[in-house]
C-alpha positions in Angstrom: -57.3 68.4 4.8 -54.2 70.3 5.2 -50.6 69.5 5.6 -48.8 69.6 9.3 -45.5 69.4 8.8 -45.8 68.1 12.4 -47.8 65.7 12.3 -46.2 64.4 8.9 -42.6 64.1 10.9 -44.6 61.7 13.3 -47.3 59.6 10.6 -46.2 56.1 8.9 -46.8 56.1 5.1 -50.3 55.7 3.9 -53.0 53.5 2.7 -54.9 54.1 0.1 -58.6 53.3 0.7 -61.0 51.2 -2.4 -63.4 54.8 -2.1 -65.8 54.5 -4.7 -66.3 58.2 -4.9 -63.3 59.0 -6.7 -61.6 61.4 -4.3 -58.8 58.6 -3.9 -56.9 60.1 -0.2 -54.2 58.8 1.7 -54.9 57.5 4.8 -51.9 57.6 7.3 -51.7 54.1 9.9 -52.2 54.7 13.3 -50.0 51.4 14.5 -47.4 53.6 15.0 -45.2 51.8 12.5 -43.8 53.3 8.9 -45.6 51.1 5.9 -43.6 49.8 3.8 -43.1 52.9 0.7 -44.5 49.7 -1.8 -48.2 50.6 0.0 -48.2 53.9 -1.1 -47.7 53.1 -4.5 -49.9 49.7 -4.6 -52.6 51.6 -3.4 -52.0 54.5 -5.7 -52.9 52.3 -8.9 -54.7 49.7 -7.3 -57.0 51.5 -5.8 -57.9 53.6 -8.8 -59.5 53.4 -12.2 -55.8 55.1 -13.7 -52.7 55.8 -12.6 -53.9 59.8 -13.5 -57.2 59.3 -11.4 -55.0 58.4 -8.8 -52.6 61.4 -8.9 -55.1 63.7 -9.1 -56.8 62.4 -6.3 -53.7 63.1 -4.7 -52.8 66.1 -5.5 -53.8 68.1 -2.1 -51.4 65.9 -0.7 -48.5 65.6 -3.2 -46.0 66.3 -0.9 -46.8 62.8 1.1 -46.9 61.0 -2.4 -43.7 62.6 -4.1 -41.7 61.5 -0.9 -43.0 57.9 -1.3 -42.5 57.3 -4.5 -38.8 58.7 -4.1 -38.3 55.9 -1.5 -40.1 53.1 -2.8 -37.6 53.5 -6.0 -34.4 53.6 -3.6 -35.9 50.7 -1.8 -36.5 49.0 -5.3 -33.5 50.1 -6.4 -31.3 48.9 -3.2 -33.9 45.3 -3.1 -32.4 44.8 -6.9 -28.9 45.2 -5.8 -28.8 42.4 -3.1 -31.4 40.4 -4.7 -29.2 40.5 -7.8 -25.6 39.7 -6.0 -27.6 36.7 -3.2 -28.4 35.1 -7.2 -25.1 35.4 -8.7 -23.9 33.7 -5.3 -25.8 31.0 -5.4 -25.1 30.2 -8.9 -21.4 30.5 -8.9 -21.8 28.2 -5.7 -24.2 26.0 -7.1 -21.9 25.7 -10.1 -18.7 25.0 -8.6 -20.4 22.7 -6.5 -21.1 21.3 -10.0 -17.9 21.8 -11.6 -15.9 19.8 -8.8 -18.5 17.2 -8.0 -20.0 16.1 -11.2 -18.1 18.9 -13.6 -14.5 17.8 -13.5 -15.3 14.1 -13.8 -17.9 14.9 -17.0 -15.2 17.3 -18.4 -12.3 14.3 -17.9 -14.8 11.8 -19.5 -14.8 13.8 -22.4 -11.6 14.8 -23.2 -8.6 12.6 -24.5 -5.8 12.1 -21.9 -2.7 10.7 -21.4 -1.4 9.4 -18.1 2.8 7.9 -17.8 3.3 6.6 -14.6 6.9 5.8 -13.7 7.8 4.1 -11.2 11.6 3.7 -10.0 11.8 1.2 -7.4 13.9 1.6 -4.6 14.6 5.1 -5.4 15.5 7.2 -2.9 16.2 11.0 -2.7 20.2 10.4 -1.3 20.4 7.9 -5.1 19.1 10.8 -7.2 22.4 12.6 -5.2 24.4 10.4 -6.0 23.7 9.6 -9.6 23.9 13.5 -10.0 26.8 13.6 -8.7 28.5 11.0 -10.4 27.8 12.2 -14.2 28.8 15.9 -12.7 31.9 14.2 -11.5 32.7 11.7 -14.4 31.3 13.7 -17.3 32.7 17.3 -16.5 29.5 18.8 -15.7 28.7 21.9 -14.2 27.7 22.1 -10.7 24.3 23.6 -11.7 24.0 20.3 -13.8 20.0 19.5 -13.4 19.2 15.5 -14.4 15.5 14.7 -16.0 14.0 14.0 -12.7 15.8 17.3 -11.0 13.9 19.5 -13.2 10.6 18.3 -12.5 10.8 17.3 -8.9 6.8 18.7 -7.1 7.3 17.0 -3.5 7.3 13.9 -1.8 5.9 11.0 -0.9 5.2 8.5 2.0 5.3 4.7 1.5 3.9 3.2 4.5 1.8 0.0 4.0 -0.6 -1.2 5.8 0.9 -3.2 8.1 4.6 -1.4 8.5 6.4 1.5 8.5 8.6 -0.2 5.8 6.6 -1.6 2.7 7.2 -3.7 0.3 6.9 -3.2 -3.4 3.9 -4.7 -3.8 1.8 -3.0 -1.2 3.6 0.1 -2.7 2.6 -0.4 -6.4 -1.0 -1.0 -5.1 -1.3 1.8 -3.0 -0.8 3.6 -6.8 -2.8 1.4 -8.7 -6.0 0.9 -6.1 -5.5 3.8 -4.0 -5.5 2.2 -1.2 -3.2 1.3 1.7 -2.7 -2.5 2.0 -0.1 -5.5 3.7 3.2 -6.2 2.8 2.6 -8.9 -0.3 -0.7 -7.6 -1.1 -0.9 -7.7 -5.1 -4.0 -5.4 -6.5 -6.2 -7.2 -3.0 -6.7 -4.5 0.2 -6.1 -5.6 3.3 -8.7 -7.7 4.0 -7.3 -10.2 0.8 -10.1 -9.0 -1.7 -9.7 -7.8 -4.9 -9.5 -4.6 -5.6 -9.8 -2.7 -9.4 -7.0 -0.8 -10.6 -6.7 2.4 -12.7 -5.6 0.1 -15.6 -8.4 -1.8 -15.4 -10.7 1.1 -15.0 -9.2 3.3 -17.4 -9.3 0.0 -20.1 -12.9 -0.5 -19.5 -14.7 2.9 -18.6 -12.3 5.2 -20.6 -11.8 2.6 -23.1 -8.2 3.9 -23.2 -5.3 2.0 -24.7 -2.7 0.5 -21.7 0.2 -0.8 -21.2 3.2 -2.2 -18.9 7.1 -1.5 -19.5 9.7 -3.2 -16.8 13.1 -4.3 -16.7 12.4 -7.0 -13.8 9.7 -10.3 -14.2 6.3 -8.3 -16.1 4.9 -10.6 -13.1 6.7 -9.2 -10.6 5.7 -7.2 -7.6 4.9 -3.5 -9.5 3.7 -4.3 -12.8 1.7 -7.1 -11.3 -0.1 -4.8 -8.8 -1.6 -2.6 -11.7 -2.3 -5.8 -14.3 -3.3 -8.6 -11.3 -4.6 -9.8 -8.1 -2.8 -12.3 -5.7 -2.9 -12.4 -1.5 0.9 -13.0 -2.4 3.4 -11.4 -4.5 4.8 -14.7 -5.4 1.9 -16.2 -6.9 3.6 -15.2 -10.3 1.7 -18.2 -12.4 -1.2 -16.6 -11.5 -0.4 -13.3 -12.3 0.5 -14.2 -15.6 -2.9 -15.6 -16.1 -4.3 -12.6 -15.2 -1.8 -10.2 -17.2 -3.4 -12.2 -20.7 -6.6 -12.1 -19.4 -7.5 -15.0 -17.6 -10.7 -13.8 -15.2 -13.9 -11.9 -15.2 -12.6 -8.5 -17.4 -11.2 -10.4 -20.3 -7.6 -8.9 -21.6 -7.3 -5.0 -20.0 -3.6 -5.2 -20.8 -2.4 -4.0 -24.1 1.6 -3.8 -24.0 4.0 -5.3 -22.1 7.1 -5.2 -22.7 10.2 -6.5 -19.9 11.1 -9.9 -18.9 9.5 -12.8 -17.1 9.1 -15.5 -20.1 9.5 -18.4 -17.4 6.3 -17.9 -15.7 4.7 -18.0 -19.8 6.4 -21.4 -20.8 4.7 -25.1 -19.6 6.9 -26.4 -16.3 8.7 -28.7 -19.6 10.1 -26.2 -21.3 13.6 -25.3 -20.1 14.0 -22.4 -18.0 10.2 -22.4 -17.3 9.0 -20.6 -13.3 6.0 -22.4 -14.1 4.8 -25.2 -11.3 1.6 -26.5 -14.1 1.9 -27.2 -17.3 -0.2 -24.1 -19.2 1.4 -22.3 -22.1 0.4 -19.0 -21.6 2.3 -17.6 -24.9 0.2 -20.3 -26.9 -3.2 -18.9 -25.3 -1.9 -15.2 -25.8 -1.6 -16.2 -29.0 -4.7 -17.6 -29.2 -6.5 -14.5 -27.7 -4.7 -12.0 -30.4 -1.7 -11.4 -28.3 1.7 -10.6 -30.6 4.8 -12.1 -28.7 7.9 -11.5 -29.1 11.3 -12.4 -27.8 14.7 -11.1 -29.2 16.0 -8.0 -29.9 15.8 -8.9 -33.7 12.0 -8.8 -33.4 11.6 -5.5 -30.8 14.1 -3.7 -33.6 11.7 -5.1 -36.4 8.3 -3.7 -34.3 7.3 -1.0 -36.1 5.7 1.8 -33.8 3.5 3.9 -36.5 2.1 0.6 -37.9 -1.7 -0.4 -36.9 -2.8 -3.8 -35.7 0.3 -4.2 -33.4 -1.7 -4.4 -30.1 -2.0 -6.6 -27.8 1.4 -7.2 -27.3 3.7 -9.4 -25.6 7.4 -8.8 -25.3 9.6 -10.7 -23.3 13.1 -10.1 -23.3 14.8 -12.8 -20.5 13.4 -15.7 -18.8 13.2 -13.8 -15.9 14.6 -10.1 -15.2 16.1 -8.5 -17.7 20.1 -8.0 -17.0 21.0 -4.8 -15.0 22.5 -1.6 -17.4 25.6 -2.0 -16.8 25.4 -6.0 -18.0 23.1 -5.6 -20.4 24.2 -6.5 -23.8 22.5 -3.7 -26.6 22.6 -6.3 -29.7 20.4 -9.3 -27.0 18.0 -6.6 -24.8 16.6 -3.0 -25.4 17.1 -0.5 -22.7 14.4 0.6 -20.5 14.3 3.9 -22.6 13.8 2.0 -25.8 11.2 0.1 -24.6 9.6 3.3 -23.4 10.2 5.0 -26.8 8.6 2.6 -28.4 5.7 1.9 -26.5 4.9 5.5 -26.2 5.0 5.0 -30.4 2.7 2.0 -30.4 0.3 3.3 -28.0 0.3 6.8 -29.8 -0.5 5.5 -33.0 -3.4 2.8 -31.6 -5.1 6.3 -29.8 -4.5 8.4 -32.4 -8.4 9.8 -34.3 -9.6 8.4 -31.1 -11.7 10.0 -28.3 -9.6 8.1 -25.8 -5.4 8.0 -25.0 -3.6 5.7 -23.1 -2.2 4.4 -19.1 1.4 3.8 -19.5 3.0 2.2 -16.3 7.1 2.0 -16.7 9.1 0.9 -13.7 12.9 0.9 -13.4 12.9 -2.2 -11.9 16.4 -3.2 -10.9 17.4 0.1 -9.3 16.1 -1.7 -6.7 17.7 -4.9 -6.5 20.9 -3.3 -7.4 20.4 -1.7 -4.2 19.6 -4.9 -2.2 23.0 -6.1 -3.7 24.5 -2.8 -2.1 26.0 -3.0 -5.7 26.5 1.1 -6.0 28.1 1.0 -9.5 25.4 -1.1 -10.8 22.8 1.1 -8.7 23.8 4.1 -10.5 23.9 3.1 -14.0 20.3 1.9 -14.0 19.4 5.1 -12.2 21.4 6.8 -15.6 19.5 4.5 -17.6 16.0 5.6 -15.5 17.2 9.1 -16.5 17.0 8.2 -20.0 13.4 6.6 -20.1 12.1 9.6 -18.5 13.9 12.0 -20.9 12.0 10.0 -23.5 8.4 10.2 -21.5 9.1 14.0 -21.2 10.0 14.4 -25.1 6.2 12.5 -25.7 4.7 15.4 -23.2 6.3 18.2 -24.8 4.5 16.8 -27.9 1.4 16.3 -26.8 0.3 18.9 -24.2 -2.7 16.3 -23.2 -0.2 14.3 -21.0 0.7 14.1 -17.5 3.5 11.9 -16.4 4.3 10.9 -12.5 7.7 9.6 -11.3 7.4 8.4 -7.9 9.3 5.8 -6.4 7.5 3.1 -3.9 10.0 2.7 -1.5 14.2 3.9 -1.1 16.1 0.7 -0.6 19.4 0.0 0.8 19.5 2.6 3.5 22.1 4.2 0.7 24.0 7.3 1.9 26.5 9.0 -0.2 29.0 9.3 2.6 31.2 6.4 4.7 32.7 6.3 7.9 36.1 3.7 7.0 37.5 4.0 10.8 37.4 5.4 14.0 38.9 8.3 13.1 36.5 11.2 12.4 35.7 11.0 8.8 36.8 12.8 6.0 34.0 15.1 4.0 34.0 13.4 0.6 32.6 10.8 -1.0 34.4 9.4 -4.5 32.3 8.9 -7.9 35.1 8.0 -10.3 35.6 4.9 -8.0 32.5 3.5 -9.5 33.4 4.5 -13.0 35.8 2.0 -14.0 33.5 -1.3 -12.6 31.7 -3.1 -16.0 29.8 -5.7 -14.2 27.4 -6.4 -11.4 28.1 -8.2 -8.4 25.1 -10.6 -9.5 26.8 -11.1 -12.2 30.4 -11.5 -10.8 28.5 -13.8 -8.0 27.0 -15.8 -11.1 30.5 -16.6 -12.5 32.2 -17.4 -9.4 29.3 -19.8 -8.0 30.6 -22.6 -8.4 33.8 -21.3 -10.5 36.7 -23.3 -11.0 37.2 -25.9 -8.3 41.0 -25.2 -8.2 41.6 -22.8 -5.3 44.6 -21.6 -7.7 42.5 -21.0 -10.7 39.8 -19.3 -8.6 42.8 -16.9 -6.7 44.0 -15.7 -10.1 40.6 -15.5 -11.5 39.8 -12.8 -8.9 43.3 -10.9 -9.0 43.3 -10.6 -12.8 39.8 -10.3 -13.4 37.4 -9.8 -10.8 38.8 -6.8 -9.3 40.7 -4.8 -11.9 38.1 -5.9 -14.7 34.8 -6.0 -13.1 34.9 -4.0 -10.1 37.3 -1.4 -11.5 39.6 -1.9 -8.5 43.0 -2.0 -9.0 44.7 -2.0 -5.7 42.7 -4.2 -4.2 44.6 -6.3 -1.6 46.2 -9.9 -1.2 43.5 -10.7 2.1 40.9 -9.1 -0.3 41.3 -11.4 -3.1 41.6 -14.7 -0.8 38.8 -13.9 0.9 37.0 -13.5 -2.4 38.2 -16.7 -3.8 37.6 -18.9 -0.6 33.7 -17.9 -0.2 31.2 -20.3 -0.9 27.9 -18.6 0.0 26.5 -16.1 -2.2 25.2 -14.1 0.6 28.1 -13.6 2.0 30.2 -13.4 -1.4 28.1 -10.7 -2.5 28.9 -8.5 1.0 32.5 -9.0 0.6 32.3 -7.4 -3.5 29.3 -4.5 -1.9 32.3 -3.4 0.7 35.2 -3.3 -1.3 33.6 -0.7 -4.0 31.7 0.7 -1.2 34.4 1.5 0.6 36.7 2.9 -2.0 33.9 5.5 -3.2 33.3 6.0 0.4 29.4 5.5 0.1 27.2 3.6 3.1 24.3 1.0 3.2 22.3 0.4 6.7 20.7 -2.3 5.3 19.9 -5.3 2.4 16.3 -4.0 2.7 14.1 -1.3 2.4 13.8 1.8 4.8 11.2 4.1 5.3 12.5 7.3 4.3 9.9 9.4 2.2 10.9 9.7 -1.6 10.9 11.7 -4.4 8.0 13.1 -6.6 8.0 14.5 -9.9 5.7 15.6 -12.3 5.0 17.3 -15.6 2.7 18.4 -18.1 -1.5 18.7 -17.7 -2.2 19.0 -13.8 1.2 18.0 -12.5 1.1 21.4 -10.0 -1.7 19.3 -8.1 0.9 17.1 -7.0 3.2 20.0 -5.3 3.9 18.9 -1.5 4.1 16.3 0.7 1.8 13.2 -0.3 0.6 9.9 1.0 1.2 7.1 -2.0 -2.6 6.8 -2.3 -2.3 10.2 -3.6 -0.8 9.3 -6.6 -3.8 6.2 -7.4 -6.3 9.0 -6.3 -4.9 11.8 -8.7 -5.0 9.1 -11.4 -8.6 8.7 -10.7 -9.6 12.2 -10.5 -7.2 13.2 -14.1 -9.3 10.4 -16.0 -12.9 10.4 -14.2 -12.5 6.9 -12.8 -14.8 5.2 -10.5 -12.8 2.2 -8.8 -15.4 1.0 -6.7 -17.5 -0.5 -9.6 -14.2 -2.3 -10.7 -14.0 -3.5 -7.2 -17.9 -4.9 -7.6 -17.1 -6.4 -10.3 -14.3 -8.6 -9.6 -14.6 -9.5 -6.4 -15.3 -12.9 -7.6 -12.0 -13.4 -8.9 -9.5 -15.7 -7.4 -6.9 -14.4 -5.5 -4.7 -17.6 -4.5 -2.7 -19.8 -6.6 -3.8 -23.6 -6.8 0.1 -24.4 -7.4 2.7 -23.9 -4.6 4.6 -20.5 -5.3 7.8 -20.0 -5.5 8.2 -19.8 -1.3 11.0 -16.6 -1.0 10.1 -14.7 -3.8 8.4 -12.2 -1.1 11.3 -12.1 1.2 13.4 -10.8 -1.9 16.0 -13.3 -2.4 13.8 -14.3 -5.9 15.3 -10.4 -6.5 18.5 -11.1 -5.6 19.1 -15.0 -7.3 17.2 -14.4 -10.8 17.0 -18.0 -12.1 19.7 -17.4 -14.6 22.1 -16.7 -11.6 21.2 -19.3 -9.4 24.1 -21.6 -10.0 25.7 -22.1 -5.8 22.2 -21.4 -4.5 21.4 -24.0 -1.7 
């Protein structure tokens, strides 16, 4: 048979036939379609007793056969190439898939981490102004002058609850600590009342990390309660407590605390108990392992490199601890000091460990400074905020395994740095230095003039030589100023008329004694704060926890939901409307 070059241009590839007589031809199809170029060589070899029978079979025809075998290595060659890059995509899907679904969380479960979450309450993002603005001001800074928070400020976030635009701190803290949004009062329950488990819980008993709890207000207040508790109502602080040492299903998931609150501790007997039974919860502590303390002698003696200090139980004041700007150093440690030093404690309890620690640390009376409208005392435990996280940020620096979160639950106050004093249009200025000069809270002034001395004389020279130029820092204040100080009987409305005279004379504003709904500040720093960057609902912040430590909340949940969630004693009845914040029991002295 002999080539046409014709009829070649026209023919599909070839077959080759099983001939037993050797003489091995191609056959060309007559489907009028092109064979794949793998028949030609299938048939080639398959078809014959050896590759070389099979060429030389072929060798009238090597023309057809050369051009076949030339294409069916391009086709293998071009089948390699895709079937090659279709594997390496689905691996590298396959295995990010893996990594973020299962990966991460396996990864997370097996390396040691850190987590600091700081909490200012009532923070808002005109109050980080103004505090800035103040040490610039009354410090001789320079205008470039970037505070602790400044430098590591990622985005915002949100603080809606569940059932307002305006939350409340304890919807707030649990909207970190569950992840989820809930009502107005809700402590560590969602908004159907149930319990539900916390990321100190869950990193205590699945990470089997070390925790703990530093505050300034009641450690059974509203935000530490919400990580460490779980109540229908923030003012079921008995319970709470009974929680916090470890009264229900877990056991004790609460290594540290450090702050005040000792009244809700003490049997309903012991003087300056909150208590309505008559448990002593620092006796069962005890009993359980729990170190207590209670002076400043005993914090300073606390040795944070020693072993065997946890659990621990510090309580500083029966109920909160005194504002910065009362606080006396030789009676209470600072916010930062007690952040120092549980940083220490838990450092050294982690340290040859596979597991680190949960920190929670709230500047607690930034807000109630701010329900006060007290802007002196509002700023110094900002300053004193400042400090604790300079300290948190020191303990990243030295150990690159940390991430720390400052995020505040709500702004209270409605604070602006700016105040309109008249009709006229209003100068551009508002004036730090007026706040320099003031050494006491209004609480505090409140305390001492509630009831005061009876004699309307006493209590007229008591505010003109002390009250104002002493306490407040104000030294021109004015004759109908000073009587209507000294004449005021309510502390309500004794505590307005102290909030406008400094207000007024550093020209700063207040729209209200509550919260607002403005969104607030977020910062982060160290391992994974860039996740954070933008705008964030507060469930963010529980969910990031989650995700950085490989938590699963929902088995907490399960576990717990047995727990009681109500108090069998009556609670203290306006501890959720705030005034508990406002009246501490040590300043109660004129309440009706």
């Amino acid at each position: 048979m002999r080539f046409r070059e014709k009829a070649m241009a026209r023919a599909p590839y070839s077959e080759l036939p099983q001939a037993d007589d050797g003489a091995a031809r191609v056959r060309f199809r007559d489907d009028g379609h092109e064979s794949d170029a793998a028949d030609v060589e299938d048939n080639l070899f398959d078809g014959a007793a050896s590759p070389g029978r099979a060429l030389e079979g072929a060798d009238g025809d090597t023309p057809y056969y050369a051009a076949a075998l030339g294409r069916r290595r391009r086709i293998c060659k071009k089948r390699g190439f895709w079937v090659t890059v279709v594997f390496l995509v689905v691996v590298s899907v396959v295995g990010v898939c893996w990594l973020y679904l299962d990966g991460i969380s396996w990864m997370q479960r097996s390396r040691k981490r850190n987590v600091i979450i700081m909490i200012s309450d009532g923070f808002g993002p005109a109050s980080e102004t103004m505090a800035r603005n103040y040490v610039q001001q009354t410090r001789g800074l320079p205008i470039g002058y970037m505070s602790p928070l400044d430098e590591i400020l990622v985005g915002a976030s949100r603080t809606r609850s569940n059932s307002s635009l305006i939350t409340d701190s304890a919807a707030g803290a649990t909207a970190f600590s569950c992840g989820v949004k809930t009502y107005n009062g809700a402590i560590g329950v969602s908004s159907d009342g149930a319990p539900c488990g916390t990321v100190l819980e869950a990193a205590k008993l699945q990470r089997s990390m070390a925790t703990g709890l530093v505050v300034t207000s009641r450690i059974t207040h509203a935000t530490p309660a919400s990580f460490s508790a779980h109540a229908t109502g923030r003012d079921m602080e008995d319970l709470i407590a009974e929680y916090q040492i470890g009264n229900y299903s877990l056991g004790p998931v609460v290594d540290l605390m450090l702050g005040g609150g000792r009244c809700h501790f003490v049997p309903r007997a012991t003087e300056g108990s909150c208590r309505a039974d008559d448990r002593d919860l620092l006796a069962e502590a005890q009993a359980a392992g729990f170190r207590t303390l209670g002076s400043r002698e005993e914090f300073d003696a606390l040795d944070a490199r020693a072993a065997g200090t946890l659990p621990l139980l510090g309580t500083f004041a029966g109920s909160h601890m005194d504002y910065e700007i009362d606080r006396d150093a030789a009676q209470q440690p600072s916010l930062a000091e007690m952040t120092d030093k549980a940083l220490g404690i838990l450092d050294t309890a982690t340290r040859g460990a596979s597991a680190g620690f949960l920190l929670v640390v709230e500047g607690s009376r930034i807000d109630m400074a701010a329900h006060t409208n007290d802007p002196a005392t509002h700023v110094r435990d900002i300053i004193a905020y400042w400090d604790a996280v300079a300290a948190a940020r020191r303990f990243v620096d030295a150990h690159p395994d940390t991430v720390l979160i400052s995020v505040s639950d709500h702004e209270t106050g409605g604070f602006s740095a700016a105040k309109q004093l008249g009709p006229a249009y209003p100068e551009y200025k508002w004036r730090p230095e007026a706040l320099e000069a003031a050494t006491h809270s209004i609480e505090y002034i409140s305390s001492q003039l509630l009831p005061g001395p009876a004699d309307s004389g006493a209590r007229y020279a008591l505010v003109r030589d002390t009250v104002f130029p002493k306490w407040l820092g104000i030294a021109d204040a004015t004759h109908d100023e000073i009587l209507a100080v000294a004449r005021e009987a309510d502390a309500t409305q004794l505590r307005q008329l102290l909030s406008t005279a400094i207000s007024d004379r550093a020209q700063v504003g207040w729209a209200t004694h509550g919260h607002s709904a403005v969104d607030v500040n977020l910062y982060a720093y160290g391992r994974g704060a860039d996740q954070l960057r933008g705008n964030h609902e507060n469930t963010d912040i529980g969910a990031f926890v989650v995700r950085a430590l490989g938590l699963d909340l929902t088995a907490i949940t399960t576990a717990i939901k047995g727990d009681r969630v109500h108090q069998p004693t009556v609670a203290a009845h306006d501890a959720g409307l705030g005034r508990h914040d406002l009246d501490a029991p040590e300043h109660l002295a004129g309440r009706t």
